[in-house]
Structures are given as C-alpha cells and as structure tokens.
N, C-alpha and C positions, 0 to 999 in steps of 0.2 A: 212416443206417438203411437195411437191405436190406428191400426192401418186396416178397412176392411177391403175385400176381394170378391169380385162377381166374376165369374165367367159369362161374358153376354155371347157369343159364338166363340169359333178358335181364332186363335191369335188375338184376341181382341175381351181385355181385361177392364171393368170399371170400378179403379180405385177412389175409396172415401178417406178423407184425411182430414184432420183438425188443424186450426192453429190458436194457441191459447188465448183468453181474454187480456190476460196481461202484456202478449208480444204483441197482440193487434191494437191494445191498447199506447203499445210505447209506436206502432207507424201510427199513428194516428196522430199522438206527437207531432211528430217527423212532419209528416201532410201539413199537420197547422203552422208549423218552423216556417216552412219553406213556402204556404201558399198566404201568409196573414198580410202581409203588405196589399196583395189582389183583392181587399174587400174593404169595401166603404160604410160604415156602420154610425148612424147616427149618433152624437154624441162621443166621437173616441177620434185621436188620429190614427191618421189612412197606418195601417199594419199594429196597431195599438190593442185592439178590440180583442177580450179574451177567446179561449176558443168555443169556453160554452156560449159567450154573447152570439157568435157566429154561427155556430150552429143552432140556436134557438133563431136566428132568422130566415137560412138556410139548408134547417134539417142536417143531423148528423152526417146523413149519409154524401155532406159536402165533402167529406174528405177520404169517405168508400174508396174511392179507385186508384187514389195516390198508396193508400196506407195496404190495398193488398197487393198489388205492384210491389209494394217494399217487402212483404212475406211469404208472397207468394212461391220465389225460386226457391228458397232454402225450405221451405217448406215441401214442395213438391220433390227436391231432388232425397228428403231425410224419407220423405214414403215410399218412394222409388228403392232406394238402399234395403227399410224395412222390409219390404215386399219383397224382394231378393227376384225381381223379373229384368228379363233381359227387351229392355226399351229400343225397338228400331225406328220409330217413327216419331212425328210430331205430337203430342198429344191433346186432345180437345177437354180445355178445361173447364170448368164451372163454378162458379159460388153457388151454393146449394142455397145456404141464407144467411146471412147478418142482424145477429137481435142484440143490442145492449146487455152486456153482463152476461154472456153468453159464448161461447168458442166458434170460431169462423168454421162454417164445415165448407170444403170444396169436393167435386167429383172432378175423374179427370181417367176418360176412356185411351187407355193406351195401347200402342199394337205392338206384340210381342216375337220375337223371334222365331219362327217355325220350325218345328221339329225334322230333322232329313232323317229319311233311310236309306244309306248307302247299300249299291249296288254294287258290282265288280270296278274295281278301280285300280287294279296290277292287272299288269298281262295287256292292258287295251293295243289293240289292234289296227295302225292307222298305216296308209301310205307317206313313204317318204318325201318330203316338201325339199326341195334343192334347187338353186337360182345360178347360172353359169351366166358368168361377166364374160361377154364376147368383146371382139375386138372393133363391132360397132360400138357397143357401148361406151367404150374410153373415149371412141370417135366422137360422141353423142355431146359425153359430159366435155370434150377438150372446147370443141365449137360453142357449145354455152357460154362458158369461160371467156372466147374468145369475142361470144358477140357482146359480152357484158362490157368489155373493154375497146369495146369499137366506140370509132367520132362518128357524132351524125354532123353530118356537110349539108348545108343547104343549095339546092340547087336550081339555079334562075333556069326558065322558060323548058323544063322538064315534065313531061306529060308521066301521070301517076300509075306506077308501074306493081306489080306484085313483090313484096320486098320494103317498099319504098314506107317510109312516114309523113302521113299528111298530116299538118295541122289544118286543123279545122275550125269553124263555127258552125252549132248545127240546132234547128228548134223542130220538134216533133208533131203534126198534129194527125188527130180520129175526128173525120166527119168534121173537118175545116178547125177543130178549135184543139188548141194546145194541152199537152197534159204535164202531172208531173212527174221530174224528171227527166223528158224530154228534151232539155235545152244544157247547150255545153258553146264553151267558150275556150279557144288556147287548146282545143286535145290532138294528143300527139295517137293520132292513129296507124299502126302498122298493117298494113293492104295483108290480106292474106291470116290474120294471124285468130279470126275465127270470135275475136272477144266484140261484135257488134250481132246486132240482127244477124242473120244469114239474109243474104240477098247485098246487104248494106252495101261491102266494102267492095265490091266486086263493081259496082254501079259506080264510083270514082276512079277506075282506071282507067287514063288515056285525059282525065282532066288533069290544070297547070292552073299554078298560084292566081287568084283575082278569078277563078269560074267559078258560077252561081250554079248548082246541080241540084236539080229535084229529084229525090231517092225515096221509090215508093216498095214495102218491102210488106208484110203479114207476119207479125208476132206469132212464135209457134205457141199450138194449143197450150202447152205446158210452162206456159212462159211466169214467172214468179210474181208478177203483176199480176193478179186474178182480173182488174177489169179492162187489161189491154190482151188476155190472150185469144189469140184466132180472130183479133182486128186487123184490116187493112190501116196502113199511116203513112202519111206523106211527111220526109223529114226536106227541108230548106237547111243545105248545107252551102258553105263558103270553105273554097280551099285557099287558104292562107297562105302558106308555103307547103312545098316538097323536100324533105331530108332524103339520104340517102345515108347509109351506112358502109364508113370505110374500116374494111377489119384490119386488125394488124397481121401480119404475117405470122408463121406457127414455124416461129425458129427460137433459137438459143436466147437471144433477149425479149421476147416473149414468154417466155418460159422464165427467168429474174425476174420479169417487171411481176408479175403474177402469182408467183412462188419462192419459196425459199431455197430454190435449185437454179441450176446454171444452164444445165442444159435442158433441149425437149426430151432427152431420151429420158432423164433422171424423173424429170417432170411427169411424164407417162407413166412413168413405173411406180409413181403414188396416187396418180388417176386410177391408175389399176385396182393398187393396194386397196383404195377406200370405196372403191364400187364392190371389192370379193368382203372389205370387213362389214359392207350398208347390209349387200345380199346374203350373209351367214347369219348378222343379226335379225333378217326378214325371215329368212326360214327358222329361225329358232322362235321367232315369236310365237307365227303359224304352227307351228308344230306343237306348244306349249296349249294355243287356244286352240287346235282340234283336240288334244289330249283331255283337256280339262272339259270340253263340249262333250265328250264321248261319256264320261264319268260323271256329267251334269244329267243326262239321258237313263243313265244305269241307274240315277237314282230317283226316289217317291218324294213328293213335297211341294207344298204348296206355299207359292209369293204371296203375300198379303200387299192391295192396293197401294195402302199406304206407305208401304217399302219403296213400291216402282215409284211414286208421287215424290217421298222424299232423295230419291235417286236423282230423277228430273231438276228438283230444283238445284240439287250437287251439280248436275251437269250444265245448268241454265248458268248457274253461278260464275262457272269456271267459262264457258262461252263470254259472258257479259268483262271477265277481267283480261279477256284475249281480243276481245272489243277496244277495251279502254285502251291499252297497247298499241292498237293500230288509231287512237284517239277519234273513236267514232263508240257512240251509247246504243245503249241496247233501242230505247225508240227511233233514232235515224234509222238502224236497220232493220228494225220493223216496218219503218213508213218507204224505205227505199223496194223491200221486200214485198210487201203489200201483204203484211201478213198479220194479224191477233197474236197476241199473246197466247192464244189454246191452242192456235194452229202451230205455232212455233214448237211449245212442249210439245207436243203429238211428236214430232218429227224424233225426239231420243225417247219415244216410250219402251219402243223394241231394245236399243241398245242398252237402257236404263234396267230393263229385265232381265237380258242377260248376265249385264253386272253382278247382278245380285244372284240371280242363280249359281254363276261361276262364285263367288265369293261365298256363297252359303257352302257350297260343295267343299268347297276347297279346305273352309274352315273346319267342316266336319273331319275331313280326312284328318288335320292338321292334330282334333282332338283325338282320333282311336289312334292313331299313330304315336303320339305323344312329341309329337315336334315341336321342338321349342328353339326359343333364339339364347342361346348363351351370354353371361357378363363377356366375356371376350371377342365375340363375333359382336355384339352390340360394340363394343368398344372399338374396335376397327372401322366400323360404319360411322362414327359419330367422330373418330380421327380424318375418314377421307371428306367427311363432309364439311369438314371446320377448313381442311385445305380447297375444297370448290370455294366456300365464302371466302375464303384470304381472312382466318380468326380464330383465333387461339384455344385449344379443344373448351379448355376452362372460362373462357368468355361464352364458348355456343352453349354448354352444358347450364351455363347458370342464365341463361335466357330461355331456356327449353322448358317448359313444365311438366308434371310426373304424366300428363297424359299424351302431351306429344310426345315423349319419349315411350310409353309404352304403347302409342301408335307405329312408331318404328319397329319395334319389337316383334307387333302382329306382322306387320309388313314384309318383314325378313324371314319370319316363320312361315308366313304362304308360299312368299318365294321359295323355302326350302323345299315345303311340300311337292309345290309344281314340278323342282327338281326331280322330286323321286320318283313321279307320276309319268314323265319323260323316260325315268334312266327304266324304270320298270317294263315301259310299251312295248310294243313288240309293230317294230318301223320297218316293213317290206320295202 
C-alpha cells in the first residue's frame, strides 16, 4: 500500500491511503449478501434481484457505506503500520472519492505523539510526605464500625433530636410550584449529618411522628442544580417516624461479631495495623505524584487537544462503568445533576492533562533509561493476577491478547521507572 504523508502543523499528520478495486469490489459483495433481502424490485422476489438490477435503480453508491465500513479498519490500521507514526488520538477520516474501476482513496488527519525534552529528572528535590495514625484515628475508624452495626429502634412520641433518624415525606417547591427532584418518600434522614440543604435538618428538631413542618431553606450559590441555585424553597415535609440508634457495646463480643478476633484489644491492634498500611500507601503515592509533577515541569513539550479529548473520553468511560455498578446511567446523573454533557467533560480536562503529561514524561524517562519489564517479572504478575481471578495462569494467559499483554508490560515498566525517580530524589 502507497501511503502518502502531509505535515499540516505539529503533531498532526494527513495520511492518504488506498484500497484496491478488487477488495472494495469483493465488500461490495458482502453489502449486497447481507443488504439484498431490503429491496423490492419490480419483477424479481423480495432479496432475489441481481446486484447490478439494484443498483441500476438505486445507484451504486447503494452499498458505498456498508462496503467501506468493511475495508476501511484493515485498511487504515496497514497505513498506520506503513507510515511507522505513533497514533494517540482518534482520527478524522475521509473518503476522498469513489469512481468505478478505480481504487477507493481515503484521508485520514491523525494526531501524533509529541516529541518531550527532558529536563533533570535524578536528584529532584521534594519535601517529605508522612501520615501518623494517632490514637483518634483508631477511635474514629472503631466508632464507624461500630455505628454500622448499630439497631435503629423506633421510637413512639419522641421529639427529633441531633443524632436521631427521621423518616420522612418531603415535596420541594420555588415560587409556589414544584420542581424536579424535590419530592422523596420513606427517607431515612439523619438529623445533623449535613447530606440535606443546610438549613434543612436543623428546622425538624423537636418535631414527632404525624407533624406536618414547613422548611424553608436557600439553595447555596454553588448548588449542582444550575436553575435552583441561590433560590429560596419551601419544602412540605411529614415526619413519619423517629429511629434512634442503639450501638452495641465496644467489648470482647463486639469485637467476634465484627472481626476475626476475640478480643477488643487484638481487634485495635488491626484497626491500627490497616490505618499505618492505608497511611504509608497514601504517602507513597503523594510522593510518587509530586516526584513525577516535578520531572513533568523540568521538562519542554507540548499536549496535543486531541490527547486531552481522548483522555476525557478514557475517563468519561470509566466514570459511566462506576455508574452502572451503583445501577444508575450516565443520563439520570446528568439530569439529577443538572448538568450537559460538555459541562461534565469540562470537569476531568485538568486531570485528563495531567494524565497525559505525567505519562508522556514518565515514558520518556522509561525510553533513555532503557527500562524494560522482563519475561520473569512479567511472569510473576500474570501468576499473582490469575490468583486475584481464582484461574489458572494457562486459562488467563490464553484469554489475554498480544496487546493486553504488552499493555502490562508498559504498565510495569512505568511503574519501574517511577521507582527510580523516587529512590533517586532527594526527600528532606
């Protein structure tokens, strides 16, 4: 395949590619296979009618978009390979033109890896990051634990205290008329606990089950609703019942029912454990992402749009499947949000930049360094991985393909990097 090459600015390449008359001739085929049943042609039954009769009633170009659809990936990815450019982005393609008897030409503008010029990157220079688990903290996390495992009691002719769980019925309105999201039925409200309005929960204490309470509160400016923020609203609540919360005691069967220990002391002693391994793994991260932030700065180079664009949509992606988990779609929490689709991206452009900053950098080092993942270090990773799934190295290995597998690769080779970038710094 003749593959031509335009530099139209930097990063941003317009390749020309062919596909022969013969291969677009055999999707064309294919188009007519699969589309000949969808056309009614006088004189023939319905899927019967040749493909020239077909296209002599509806022009060739009846099966144009099915038949480059079929040519067009393998075609693009063999000009890609020829061209020998390193593809980060989505690319905008084109059919140039389609003539009988002729080769399909497409364009197809791609954006290309940016070139980095490292700066110092040994020796960097940061302050020490360290997180000390006090003896609140164990306090903190034991009480969590403990309120998770509390009864809530309901309790008759009990005036609504701070602490307390009302349920409620409650309808919203601005300027007399209702909006949405407003209206809740059955919620278990905890007095104090900050997740309503401000104003809200405070204006139900000292009422009891069967009172009708008008709570009128002001959306703050910043409120995620764009057309309710900095309104006054009057919410029509019912207090249904009042819960209270009975904790269990913080002894020795407390500590069994909860853990896999007998006593509280033994039980403290791995509330401990896992707040000093949470907090060693927090400063190691932080210290990993100021080191590589510092080495991101030292270096010259510039993000191409289309990088941070397809970064967002990586990140949009992964959001919308942490969505589906809690079984809510990316549209309810748009519409619960009150937010666009452009307003939303906006929100990881920043972080979608750095991504990629840190990742370009990192790579670079990776390449003058010559850091690389070994058969053996790979093989170790791909043994503790097959034990997280409960599946047999030789069952993951033959579901893996050569590209997720040499995604790991890169994976564990940055990783190494970052290591050195660490063990090199210089941490006052």
């Amino acid at each position: 395949m003749a593959v031509k090459q335009e530099q139209i600015e930097k990063n941003l390449v317009k390749l020309t590619f062919e596909v022969s008359v013969e291969d677009f001739n055999k999707a064309i085929n294919k188009a007519y296979a699969k589309n000949a049943k969808k056309f009614n042609i006088p004189g023939f039954r319905k899927g019967k009618a040749p493909r020239a009769i077909i296209e002599k009633y509806y022009t060739p170009a009846v099966f144009y978009d099915d038949a480059v659809n079929d040519v067009l990936p393998a075609a693009y990815d063999a000009a890609i390979e020829e061209s020998g450019l390193d593809v980060v982005a989505r690319p905008e393609i084109d059919v140039e033109e389609i003539k009988k008897g002729e080769p399909v030409v497409f364009t197809a503008l791609v954006t290309t890896k940016p070139e980095v010029v490292l700066g110092e990157y040994k020796g960097i220079e940061i302050e020490k990051i360290d997180y000390t688990v006090t003896e609140e903290d164990v306090d903190k996390d034991i009480e969590a634990t403990r309120k998770k495992n509390a009864r809530l009691i309901t309790v008759d002719d009990k005036a609504v205290a701070t602490g307390d769980i009302a349920v409620i019925d409650f309808e919203g309105f601005v300027d007399g008329k209702p909006f949405d999201g407003g209206k809740g039925e059955n919620h278990e409200l905890e007095i104090g606990s900050g997740t309503f309005i401000p104003g809200f929960e405070d204006q139900l204490i000292g009422a009891k089950a069967g009172d009708l309470v008008d709570v009128n509160v002001t959306f703050p400016e910043d409120y995620h609703a764009k057309e309710l923020a900095g309104e006054d609203a009057l919410f029509k609540v019912t207090v249904k019942e009042v819960k209270i919360r009975e904790l269990p005691e913080l002894d020795d069967d407390f500590a069994s029912e909860v853990s896999e220990f007998d006593t509280m002391n033994e039980f403290r002693a791995d509330v401990r454990k896992k707040l000093e391994a949470a907090a060693e793994n927090k400063a190691k991260a932080e210290t990993e992402d100021k080191v590589v932030e510092v080495a991101v700065k030292n270096a010259e180079f510039e993000v191409p749009d289309a990088m941070v664009e397809a970064q967002i949509d990586n990140n949009v992606r992964d959001f919308e499947q942490r969505m589906a988990y809690q079984g809510m779609n990316i549209d309810l929490y748009m519409q619960y949000t009150g937010q666009t689709m452009e307003q939303f991206r906006e929100q990881f452009r920043d972080r979608a930049r750095k991504q990629i900053e840190g990742s370009l950098v990192i790579e670079a080092i990776m390449k003058k360094e010559g850091i690389e993942t070994g058969p053996e270090e790979l093989e170790l990773n791909l043994v503790d991985m097959a034990k997280k799934y409960n599946m047999e190295l030789d069952k993951l290995k033959e579901l893996m393909s050569d590209r997720e597998i040499e995604g790991i690769k890169r994976d564990m080779a940055m990783n190494k990097t970052i290591e050195m970038l660490v063990n090199n710094a210089v941490i006052k």
